[in-house]
C-alpha positions as CSV (number, residue, x, y, z in Angstrom):
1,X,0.0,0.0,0.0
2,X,1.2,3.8,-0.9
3,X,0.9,6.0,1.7
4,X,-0.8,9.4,0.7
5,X,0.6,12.8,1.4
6,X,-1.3,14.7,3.4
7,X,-1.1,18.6,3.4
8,X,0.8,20.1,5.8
9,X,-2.2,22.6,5.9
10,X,-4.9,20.4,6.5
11,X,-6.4,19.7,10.3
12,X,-5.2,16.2,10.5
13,X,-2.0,17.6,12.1
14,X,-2.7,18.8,16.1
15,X,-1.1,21.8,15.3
16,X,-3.3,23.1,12.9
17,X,-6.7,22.8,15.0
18,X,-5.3,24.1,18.0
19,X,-5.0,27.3,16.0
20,X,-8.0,27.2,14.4
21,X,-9.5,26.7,17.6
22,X,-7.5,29.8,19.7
23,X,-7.9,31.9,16.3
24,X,-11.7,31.4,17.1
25,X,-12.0,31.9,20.2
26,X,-9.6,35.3,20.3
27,X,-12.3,36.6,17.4
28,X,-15.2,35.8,19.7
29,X,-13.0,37.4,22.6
30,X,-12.7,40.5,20.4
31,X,-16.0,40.3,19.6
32,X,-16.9,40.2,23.7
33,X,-14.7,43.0,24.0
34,X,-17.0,45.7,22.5
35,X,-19.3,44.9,25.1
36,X,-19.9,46.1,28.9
37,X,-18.4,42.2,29.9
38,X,-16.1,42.2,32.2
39,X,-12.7,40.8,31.7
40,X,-13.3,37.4,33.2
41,X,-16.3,36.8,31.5
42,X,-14.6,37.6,28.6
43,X,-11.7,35.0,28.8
44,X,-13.8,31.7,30.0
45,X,-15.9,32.2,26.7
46,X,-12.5,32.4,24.9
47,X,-11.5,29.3,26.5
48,X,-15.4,27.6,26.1
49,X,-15.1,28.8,22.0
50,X,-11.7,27.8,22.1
51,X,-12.3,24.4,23.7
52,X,-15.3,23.4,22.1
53,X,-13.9,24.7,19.0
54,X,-10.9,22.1,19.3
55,X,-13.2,19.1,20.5
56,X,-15.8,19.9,17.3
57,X,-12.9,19.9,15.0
58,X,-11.5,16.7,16.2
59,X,-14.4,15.0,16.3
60,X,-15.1,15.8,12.8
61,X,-11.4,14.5,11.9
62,X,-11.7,10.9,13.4
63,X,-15.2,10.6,12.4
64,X,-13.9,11.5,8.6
65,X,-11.2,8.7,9.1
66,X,-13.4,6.0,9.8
């Protein structure tokens, strides 16, 4: 069997979906940041995006791979 090349770009390497995910949750931070929220509040829904983000993308990946 020949092993495919995978893109270095695609979200099969960890790398890539932890940025996705901290890329989406810093835009929803930003986002939260135009509001009266205070700063707290602000970074545990950066860290829920962020997280779920992360989880949603993986799940996606092995579910593809099956």
């Amino acid at each position: 069997m020949s092993q495919q090349n995978e893109s270095r770009w695609s979200l099969t390497h960890t790398g890539n979906r932890v940025l996705l995910a901290v890329i989406a949750g810093a835009l929803i931070a930003c986002l939260c940041g135009g509001t009266d929220l205070p700063v707290p509040v602000q970074l545990v829904i950066l860290l829920v995006v962020g997280g779920g983000t992360y989880a949603l993308v993986t799940l996606l990946h092995r579910s593809r791979r099956r």
